[in-house]
N, C-alpha and C positions, 0 to 999 in steps of 0.2 A: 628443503633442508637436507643438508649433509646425513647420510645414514650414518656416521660417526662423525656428526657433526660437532662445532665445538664445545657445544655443551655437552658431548658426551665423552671429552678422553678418558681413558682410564684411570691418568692422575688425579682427577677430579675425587672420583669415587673413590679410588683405589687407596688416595692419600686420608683422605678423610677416616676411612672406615677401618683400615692397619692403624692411624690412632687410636681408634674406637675402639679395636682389640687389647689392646694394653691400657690405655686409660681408664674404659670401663670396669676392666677386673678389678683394677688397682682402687677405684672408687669402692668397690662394691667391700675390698678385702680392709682399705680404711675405717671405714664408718658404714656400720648394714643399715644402722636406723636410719642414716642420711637418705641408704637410696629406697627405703623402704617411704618413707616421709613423703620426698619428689616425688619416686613414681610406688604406688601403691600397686598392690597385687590388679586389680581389673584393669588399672592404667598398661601395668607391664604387658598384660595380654592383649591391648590392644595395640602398644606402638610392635608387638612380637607377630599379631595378624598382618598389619600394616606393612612390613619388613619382608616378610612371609610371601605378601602379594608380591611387593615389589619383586624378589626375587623371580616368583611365578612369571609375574610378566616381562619382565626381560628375558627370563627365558623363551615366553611364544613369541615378541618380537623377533630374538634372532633365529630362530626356526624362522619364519615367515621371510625372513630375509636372505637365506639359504637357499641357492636354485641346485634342486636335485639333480639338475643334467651335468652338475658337477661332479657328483661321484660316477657319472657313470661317465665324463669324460677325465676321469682322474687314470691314465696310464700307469704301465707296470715300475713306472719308475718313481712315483710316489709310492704307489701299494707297496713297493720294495723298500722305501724308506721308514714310510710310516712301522710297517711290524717290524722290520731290524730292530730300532731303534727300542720297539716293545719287547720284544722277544730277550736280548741282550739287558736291559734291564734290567729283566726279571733274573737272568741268569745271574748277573753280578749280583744282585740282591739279594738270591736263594744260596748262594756259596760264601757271602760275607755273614748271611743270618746261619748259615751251617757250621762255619766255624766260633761263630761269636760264639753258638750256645757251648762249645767244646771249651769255651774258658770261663763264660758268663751266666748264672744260674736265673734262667727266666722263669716268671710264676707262668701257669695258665691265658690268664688273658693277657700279659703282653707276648705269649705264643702265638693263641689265636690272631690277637692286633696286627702284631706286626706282619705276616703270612698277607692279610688285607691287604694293608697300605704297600708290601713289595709291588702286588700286582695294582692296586691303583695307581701310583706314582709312576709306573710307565706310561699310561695313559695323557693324553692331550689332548684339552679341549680346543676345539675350533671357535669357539664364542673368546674365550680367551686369548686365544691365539690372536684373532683377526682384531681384536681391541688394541693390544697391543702392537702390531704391526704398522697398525692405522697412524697409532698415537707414534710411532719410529718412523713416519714417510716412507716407510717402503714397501704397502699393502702391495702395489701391483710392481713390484721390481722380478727377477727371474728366483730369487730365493724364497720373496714374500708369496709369490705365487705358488711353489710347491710348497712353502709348510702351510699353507692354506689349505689346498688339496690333500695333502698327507695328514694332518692332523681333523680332515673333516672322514677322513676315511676311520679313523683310530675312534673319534667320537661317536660316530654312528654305531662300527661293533662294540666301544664299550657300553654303549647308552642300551643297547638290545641285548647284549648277558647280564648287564649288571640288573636291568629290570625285573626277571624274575629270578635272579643268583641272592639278592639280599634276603629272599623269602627262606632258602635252605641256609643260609650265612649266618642268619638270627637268634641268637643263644638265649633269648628270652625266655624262662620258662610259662608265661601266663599269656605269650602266641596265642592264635586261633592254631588250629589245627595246621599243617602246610597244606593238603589239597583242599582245605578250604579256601583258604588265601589266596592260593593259584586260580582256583576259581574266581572269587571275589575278582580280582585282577583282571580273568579274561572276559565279565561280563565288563568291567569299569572303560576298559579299549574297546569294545566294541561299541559302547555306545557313545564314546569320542572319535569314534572314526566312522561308523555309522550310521547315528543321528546327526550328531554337531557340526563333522562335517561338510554333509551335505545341506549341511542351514548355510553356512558360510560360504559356501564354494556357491551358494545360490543368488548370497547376498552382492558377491564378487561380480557377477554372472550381471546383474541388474544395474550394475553402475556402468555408463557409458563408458567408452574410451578416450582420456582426456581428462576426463572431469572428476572432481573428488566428493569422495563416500557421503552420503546422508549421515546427518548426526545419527539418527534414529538408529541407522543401520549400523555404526560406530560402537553406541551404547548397546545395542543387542549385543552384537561379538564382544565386547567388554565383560558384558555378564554371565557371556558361555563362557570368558577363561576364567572368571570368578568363581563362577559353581565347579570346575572343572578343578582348580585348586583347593577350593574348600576338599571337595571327594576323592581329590588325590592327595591328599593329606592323611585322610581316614583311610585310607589302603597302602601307605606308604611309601607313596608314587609322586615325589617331589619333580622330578623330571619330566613326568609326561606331557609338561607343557611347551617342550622343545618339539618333541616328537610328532605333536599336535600341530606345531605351526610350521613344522616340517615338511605335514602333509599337505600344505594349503599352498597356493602359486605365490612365487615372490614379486617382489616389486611394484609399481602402483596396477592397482588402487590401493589394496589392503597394506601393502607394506611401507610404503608412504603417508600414508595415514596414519598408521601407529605410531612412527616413527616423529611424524610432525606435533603431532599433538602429545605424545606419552615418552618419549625418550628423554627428556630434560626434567621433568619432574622425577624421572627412576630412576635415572644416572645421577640427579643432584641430591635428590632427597631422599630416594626409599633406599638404595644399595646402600650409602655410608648405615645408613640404617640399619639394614639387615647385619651389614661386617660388625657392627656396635655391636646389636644383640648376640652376635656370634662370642665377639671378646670380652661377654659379661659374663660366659659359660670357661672361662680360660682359668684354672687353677694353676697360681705359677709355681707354687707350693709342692704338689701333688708326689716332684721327685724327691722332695725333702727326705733324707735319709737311708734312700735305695743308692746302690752303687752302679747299678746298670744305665743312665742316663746316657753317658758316651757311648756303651756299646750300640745300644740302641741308634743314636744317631751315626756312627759311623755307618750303620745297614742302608741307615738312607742315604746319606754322602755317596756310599758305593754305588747301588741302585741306579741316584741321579747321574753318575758318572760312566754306570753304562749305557745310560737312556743317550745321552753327551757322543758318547763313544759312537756307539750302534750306526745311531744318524751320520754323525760325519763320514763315517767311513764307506756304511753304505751310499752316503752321496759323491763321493769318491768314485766306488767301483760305477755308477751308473756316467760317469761322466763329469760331475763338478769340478770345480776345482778346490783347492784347498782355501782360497780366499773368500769360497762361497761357503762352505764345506761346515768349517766351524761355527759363521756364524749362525747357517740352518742348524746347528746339534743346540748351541745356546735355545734360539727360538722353539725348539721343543720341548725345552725344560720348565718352560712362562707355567709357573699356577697362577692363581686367580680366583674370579667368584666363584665357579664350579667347585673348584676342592670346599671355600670355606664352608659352602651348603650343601656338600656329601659329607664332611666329618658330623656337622650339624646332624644330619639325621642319622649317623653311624653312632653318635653317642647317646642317641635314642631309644636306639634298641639293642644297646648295650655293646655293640661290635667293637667298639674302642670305651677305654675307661679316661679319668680325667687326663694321667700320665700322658697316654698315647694324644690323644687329643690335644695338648697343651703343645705336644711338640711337633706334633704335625701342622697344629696354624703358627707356628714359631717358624717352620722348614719354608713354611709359605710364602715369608715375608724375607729368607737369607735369600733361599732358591735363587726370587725373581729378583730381589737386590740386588745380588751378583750379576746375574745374564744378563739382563734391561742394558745397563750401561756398557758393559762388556759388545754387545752387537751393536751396539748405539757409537762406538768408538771404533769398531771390526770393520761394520760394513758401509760402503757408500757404491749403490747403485751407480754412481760416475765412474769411478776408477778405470772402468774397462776404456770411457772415452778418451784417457788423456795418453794411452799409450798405440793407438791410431793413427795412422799418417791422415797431414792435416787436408782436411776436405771440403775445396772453394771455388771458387767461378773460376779467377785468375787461373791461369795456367790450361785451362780450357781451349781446345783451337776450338776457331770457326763453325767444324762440322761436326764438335762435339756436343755426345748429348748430355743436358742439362736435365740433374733429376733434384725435384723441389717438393719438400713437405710441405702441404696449406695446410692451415690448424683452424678449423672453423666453431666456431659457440654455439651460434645460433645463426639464421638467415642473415639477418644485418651484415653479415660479415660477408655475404656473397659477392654481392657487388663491386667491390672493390679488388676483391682475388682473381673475378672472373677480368677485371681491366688488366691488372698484372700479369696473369699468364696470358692473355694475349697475345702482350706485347712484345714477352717473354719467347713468345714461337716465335723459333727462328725460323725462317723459310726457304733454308740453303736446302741443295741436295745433299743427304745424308746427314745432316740436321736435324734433329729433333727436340722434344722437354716429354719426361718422362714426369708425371704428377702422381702423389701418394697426397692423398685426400684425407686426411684425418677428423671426423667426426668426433668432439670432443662431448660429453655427457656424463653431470654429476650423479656420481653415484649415489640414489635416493632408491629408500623401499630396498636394496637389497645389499648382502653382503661380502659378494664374491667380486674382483675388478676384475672385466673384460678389456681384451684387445684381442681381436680380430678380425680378421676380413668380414666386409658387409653381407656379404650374401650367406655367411655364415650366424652372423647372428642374427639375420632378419629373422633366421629358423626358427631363433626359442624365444625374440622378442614378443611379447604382446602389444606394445605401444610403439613401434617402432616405426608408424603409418604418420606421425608427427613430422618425421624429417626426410617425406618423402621428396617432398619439390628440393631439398638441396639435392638429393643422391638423382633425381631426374635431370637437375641444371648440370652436373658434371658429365653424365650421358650425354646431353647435346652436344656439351662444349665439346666431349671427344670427337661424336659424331660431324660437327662444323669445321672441326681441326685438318680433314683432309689427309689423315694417315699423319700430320707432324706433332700431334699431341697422340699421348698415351697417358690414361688417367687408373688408376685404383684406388679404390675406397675401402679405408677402413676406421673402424670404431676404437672409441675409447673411453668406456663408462668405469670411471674410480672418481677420488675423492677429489677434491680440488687441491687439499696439500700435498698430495702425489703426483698429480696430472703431469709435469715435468717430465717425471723418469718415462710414461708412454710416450712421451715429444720424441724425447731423448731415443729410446730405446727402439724406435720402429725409425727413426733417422740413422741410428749405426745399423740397424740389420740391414737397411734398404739402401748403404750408404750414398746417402744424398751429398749433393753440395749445397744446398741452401734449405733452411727451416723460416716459412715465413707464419706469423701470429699476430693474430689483430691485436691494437691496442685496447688499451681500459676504460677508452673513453669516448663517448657517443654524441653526438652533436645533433641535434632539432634543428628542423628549415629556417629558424627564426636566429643560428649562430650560437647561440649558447650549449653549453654543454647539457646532455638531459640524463643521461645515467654515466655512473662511476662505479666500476666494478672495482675493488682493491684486490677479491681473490685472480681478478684474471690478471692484475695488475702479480702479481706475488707472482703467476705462474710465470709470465715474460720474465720475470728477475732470475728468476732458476732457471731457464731455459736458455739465456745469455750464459750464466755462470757455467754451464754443465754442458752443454749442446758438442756435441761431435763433431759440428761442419759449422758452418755460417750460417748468420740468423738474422733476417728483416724482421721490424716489424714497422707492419703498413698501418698509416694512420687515414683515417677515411673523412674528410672535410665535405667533398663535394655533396653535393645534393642528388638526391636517387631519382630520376624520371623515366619511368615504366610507361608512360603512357603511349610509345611505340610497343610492348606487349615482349620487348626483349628480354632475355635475362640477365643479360649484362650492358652497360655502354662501356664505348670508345674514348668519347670527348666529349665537352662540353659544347663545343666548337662545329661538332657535325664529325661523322664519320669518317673526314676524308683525311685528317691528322690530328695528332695526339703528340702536346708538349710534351716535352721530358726536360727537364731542366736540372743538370749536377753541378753540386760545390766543390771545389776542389779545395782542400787545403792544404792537406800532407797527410801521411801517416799508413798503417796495413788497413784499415777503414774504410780511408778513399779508396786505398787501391783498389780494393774488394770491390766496393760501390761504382767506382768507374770502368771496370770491367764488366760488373752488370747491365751499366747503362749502354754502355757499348755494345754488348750484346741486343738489345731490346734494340736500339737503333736502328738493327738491320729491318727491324718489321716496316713494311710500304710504309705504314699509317704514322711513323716514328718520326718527330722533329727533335734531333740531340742538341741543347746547346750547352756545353763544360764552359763555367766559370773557373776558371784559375784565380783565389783568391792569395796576394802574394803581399807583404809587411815591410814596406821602407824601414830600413836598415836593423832588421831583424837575424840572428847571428844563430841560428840552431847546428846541431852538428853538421859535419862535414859529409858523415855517412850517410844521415835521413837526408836532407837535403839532395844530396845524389839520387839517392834511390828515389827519390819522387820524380827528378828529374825525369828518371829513366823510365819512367813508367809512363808520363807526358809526354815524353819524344816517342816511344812505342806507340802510344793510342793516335798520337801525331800521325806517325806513318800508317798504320790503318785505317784511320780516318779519311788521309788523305784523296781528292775525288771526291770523296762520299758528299753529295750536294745538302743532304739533310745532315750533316752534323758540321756542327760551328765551335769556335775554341774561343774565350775571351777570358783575355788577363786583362786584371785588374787590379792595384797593387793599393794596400791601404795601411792605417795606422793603428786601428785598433776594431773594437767593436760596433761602434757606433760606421766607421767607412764598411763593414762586414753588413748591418742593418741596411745601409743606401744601396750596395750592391742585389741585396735578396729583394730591396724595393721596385728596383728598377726590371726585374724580371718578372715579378709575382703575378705581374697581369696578364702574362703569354704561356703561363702555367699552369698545366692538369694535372703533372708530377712533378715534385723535388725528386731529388736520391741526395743522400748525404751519408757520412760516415757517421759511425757513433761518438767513438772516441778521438777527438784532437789533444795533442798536447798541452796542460793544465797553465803552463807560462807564456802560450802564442798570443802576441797582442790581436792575431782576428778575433777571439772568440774573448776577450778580456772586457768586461762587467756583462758581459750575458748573461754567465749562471749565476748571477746575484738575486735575482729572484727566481732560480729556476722552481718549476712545483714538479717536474718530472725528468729526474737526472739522468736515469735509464735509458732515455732515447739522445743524450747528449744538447751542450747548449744551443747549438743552431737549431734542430730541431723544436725544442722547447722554442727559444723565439718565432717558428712561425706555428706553431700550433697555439701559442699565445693569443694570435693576432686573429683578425675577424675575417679571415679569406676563407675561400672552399675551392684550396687544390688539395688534395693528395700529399702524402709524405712519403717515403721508402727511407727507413733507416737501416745501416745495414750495418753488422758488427761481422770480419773474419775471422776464424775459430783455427788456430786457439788464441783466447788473447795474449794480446802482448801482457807485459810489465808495466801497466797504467806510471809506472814512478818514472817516466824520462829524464836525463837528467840536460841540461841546455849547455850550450860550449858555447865561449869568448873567440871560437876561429872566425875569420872574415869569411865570408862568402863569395864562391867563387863566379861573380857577373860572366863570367866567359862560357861559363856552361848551360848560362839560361837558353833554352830555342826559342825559337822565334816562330808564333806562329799565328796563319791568316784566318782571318775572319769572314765568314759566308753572310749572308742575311739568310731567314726563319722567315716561314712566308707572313705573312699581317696575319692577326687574329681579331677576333672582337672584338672590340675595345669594351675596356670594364672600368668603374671608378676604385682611384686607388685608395685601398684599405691600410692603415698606420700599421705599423708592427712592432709599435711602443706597447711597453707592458702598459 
């Protein structure tokens, strides 16, 4: 399960429990007896425990899910943003609250109050933060990544002054003493870091690697943050259960366990929960007949506006840009559950009065109203890729080198990447394929996304022994390459509604020409389909839409046999060639695709044979029509000599002659290549996608992964796309410009029986 899985967005909670806020008041200010009836005084204290917990434990799960080598890899240029943005705040807050009082007569405790809340409201939580990021797809984009970092740097030191700062803050007069409190405090952390946590770190310590927690062992740590809340309650110390799971290692075991079993009941059920009880403590009354309510809120308007400021600007001088700039300043102004359950305990011990209270969980609900949609409307992680020159095979000479992202899941996916890049090395002199290996991994058990080099995060993974044999198969492949392959590997652990922008984003820094990604869908020896992923399915859809360069995706039919001890095959056929089989129909698709294949062709092992699929007395513009031409008479002329590649035109009427022509090849074939997108009015591809189930790889495609074969698919889409809306011309076609071109034979292969490619 997703660490911000979908039972966890924020809007879940977040919607539910801002109702909770104002409905619950408005009950309670209706009719007392009502809520006195429903819920009775022992009732209220138990759903107010229950709330209570939940907060507690969402707080130690996202501790636990925080890897400390984060702050200590947080550079000076988050440290730079994060305190501007604090610093400046406080400023704008302290000079708006200085002059408000030169006009506006404040009592005592909206003195004290408000002085609080300047310096709180700089502050930014990182649990906050990264909820809401999550829930905007842009946790690991280059923006969500630093207020990640900058905001887990601001929660740390406010989480450690504010800890023993509310003990001297507290205007209560019937307090214990302060150095006793202090006291009380620093025996209550030692024996949570101490005792407790070396029960846990013991318990972490006895669960294999791979394998998940004993219940036993589960419910134990359940009960040390239960007793741990309860006594941090009685000491004042609501927080401590962040700090607590802060100090304990992230990721599985513990942190995927919590998260599997306890994150959907807290995010669904205890947080709306907690924000309710929050909003039955809300007096909307309270300013009734004071004049200072505006003044007051303008101090915080300003405040938030320096907090706004700070950030943008400081991310400016470090290098942003202005398109990044503001939306990082919004993204630090997100409140959330943190503030609801610090005012919570602030009106507890008297630090805030109803007033202040009432408008502070009010600010909480403009604040993030405004920014949410604001960055949700600012920013898009793409933008940078559509102002790129565009970046594709075509246009490649011979002894250029080709450099390709493979995006791999899991092992399954080996097999068939290691046959592509293959065939993909070319074997000229000064020729090469330059490979970026992307290790794709959902983020579970923790809460920071990574992307980086493998040998980088091998360092602070603990389970990273899992995916060894892929990161070993690409060593060999380099190694067996003979100097014409170059491979790097790198990681990419975030959510699955993000995974994209890492596709994306390590494709423009590394600029590639092609991004290849397995499909959604897995096939058993027996033909049928045996799993369907829909998330990885989502991710191929965004990565089409958004992709910087060209984008395959390889469909994997054939059947896996290892029992040669290889890590990859050739062919089905035996070693000594490997079908390749392209469609030709028209459009920047084939093109793409037929320069690929052409390229692959040069490999010994490579039999090319280009179908020319061509539509009696079909009339499309003047201009595409040429341009295909031209593309077909080029690959002509390259081709030409070449004894392994073959050219067949075949001219047909609709769909159904498109079907006979894929029939009549499918049995000399290990690979299709095909383009994605054909034109929506061509009578080749007309009643194919009437029942397509997978439109994304296009209707040819879809008809043979329909059908019950085991070759191989390469769909390829070139970047950027075009204008999917073609429009079709009434001009005749010009028969003078078609070439003419000869046919080779393909050596015989094995004969197979033919399988139908009727839905």
């Amino acid at each position: 399960m997703d660490v911000h899985g979908d039972d966890a967005y924020p809007k879940q909670w977040w919607a539910m429990g801002m109702a909770g806020l104002f409905i619950g008041r408005t009950l309670i200010n209706y009719n007392q007896s009502i809520i006195n009836t429903l819920f009775p005084p022992p009732g209220r204290y138990i759903i107010k425990t229950m709330a209570g917990f939940g907060f507690m434990l969402q707080m130690f799960i996202s501790g636990v899910m925080i890897d400390m080598s984060a702050i200590r890899k947080s550079g000076p240029k988050s440290i730079l943003i994060a305190f501007s943005g604090v610093l400046i705040s406080i400023i704008f807050g302290s000079v708006a609250f200085t002059l408000i009082r030169q006009v506006v007569e404040l009592d005592e405790t909206l003195f004290t109050g408000i002085r609080v809340l300047i310096l709180f409201n700089s502050l930014t939580y990182f649990m906050v933060t990264s909820y809401y990021l999550h829930d905007l797809k842009i946790i690991n984009s280059e923006v969500g990544r630093i207020a990640c970092s900058s905001s887990l740097v601001i929660d740390i030191f406010g989480l450690l002054t504010t800890t023993f700062g509310l003990i001297w803050l507290s205007p209560n007069p019937d307090a214990p003493p302060k150095w006793l409190s202090a006291a009380s405090l620093t025996f209550y952390y030692f024996v949570l870091f101490g005792v407790f946590r070396p029960m846990v770190m013991c318990i972490v310590r006895r669960t294999p690697e791979g394998c998940d927690m004993k219940q036993t062992h589960f419910l134990l740590i359940l009960g040390i943050v239960m007793f741990t809340f309860h006594w941090g309650e009685r000491v004042g110390q609501r927080f401590s259960a962040f700090l607590f799971g802060l100090s304990l290692p992230h990721g599985p075991p513990l942190g995927s366990a919590l998260v599997q079993k306890l994150q959907l009941f807290t995010s669904g059920v205890l947080l709306p929960l907690f924000c309710t009880m929050a909003g039955w403590r809300i007096n909307l009354t309270s300013w009734k007949g004071t004049s200072s309510f505006w003044a007051v809120e303008i101090i915080f308007i300003v405040s938030q506006l320096g907090k706004f400021l700070g950030t943008a600007f400081s991310s400016m001088v470090v290098g942003m840009s202005l398109e990044d700039a503001v939306p990082l300043g919004f993204i630090m102004t997100f409140k959330g559950i943190m503030e609801v359950a610090t005012f919570g305990v602030w009106i507890d011990q008297a630090i805030l009065d109803d007033r202040l209270f009432a408008l502070a969980m009010i600010n909480v609900v403009i604040f993030t109203g405004v920014a949410y949609p604001l960055v949700q409307w600012l920013y898009d992680p793409s933008h940078k890729y559509n102002i790129v020159r565009k970046r594709k095979v075509m246009g490649l000479s011979d002894h250029g080198d080709l450099q390709v992202l493979v995006c791999i899941h899991n092992e399954e996916n080996i097999s068939a990447i290691f046959n592509f890049l293959e065939v993909s090395k070319c074997e000229k002199v000064g020729a090469s394929i330059s490979v970026f290996a992307l290790q794709l991994i959902n983020l579970a058990g923790s809460a920071m996304p990574v992307l980086a080099p493998l040998h980088e995060y091998k360092k602070t993974a603990s389970t990273f022994s899992l995916y060894d044999h892929t990161i070993k198969a690409f060593e060999q492949f380099e190694e067996e390459s003979q100097g014409y392959a170059r491979v790097q590997q790198f990681v990419s652990v975030t959510p699955y509604k993000s995974m994209h922008n890492d596709i994306c984003a390590l494709a423009h820094d590394k600029r590639t020409n092609l991004i290849v990604i397995p499909f959604h869908k897995k096939w058993g020896i027996d033909g049928n389909v045996e799993t369907y992923n829909q998330q990885i399915r989502s991710i191929n859809r965004s990565v089409l839409r958004k992709s910087p360069c060209s984008v395959a995706i390889l469909i994997d039919r054939e059947i896996v046999d290892q029992a040669g001890g290889g890590l990859y095959r050739i062919s089905k056929f035996g070693h000594q060639t490997y079908q390749i089989v392209m469609i030709f129909i028209g459009g920047t698709d084939d093109h793409e695709a037929l320069a690929l294949a052409r390229r692959m062709a040069d490999h010994p092992s490579v039999w090319l044979t280009v179908i020319w699929l061509r539509v009696n007395d079909y009339k499309p513009q003047v201009q595409e029509i040429q341009e295909d031409i031209r593309v077909m008479r080029e690959f002509h002329i390259k081709a030409k000599g070449h004894e392994r590649i073959s050219v067949r035109e075949k001219f047909v009427d609709d769909g159904i002659g498109t079907t006979k022509a894929l029939l009549s090849v499918q049995n000399v074939a290990d690979l299709f290549v095909l383009g994605r997108y054909h034109e929506a009015n061509c009578p080749a591809i007309q009643g194919l996608d009437a029942w397509s189930e997978s439109p994304e790889i296009g209707a040819l495609a879809d008809t043979l992964v329909s059908s019950d074969s085991r070759y191989s698919i390469l769909v390829v889409q070139q970047q950027p796309r075009v204008d999917w809306k073609m429009n079709s011309s009434n001009k005749s076609r010009d028969d003078e410009s078609y070439i003419s071109v000869s046919v080779a034979n393909s050596p015989k292969s094995t004969s197979r029986s033919r399988l139908s490619l009727s839905k």
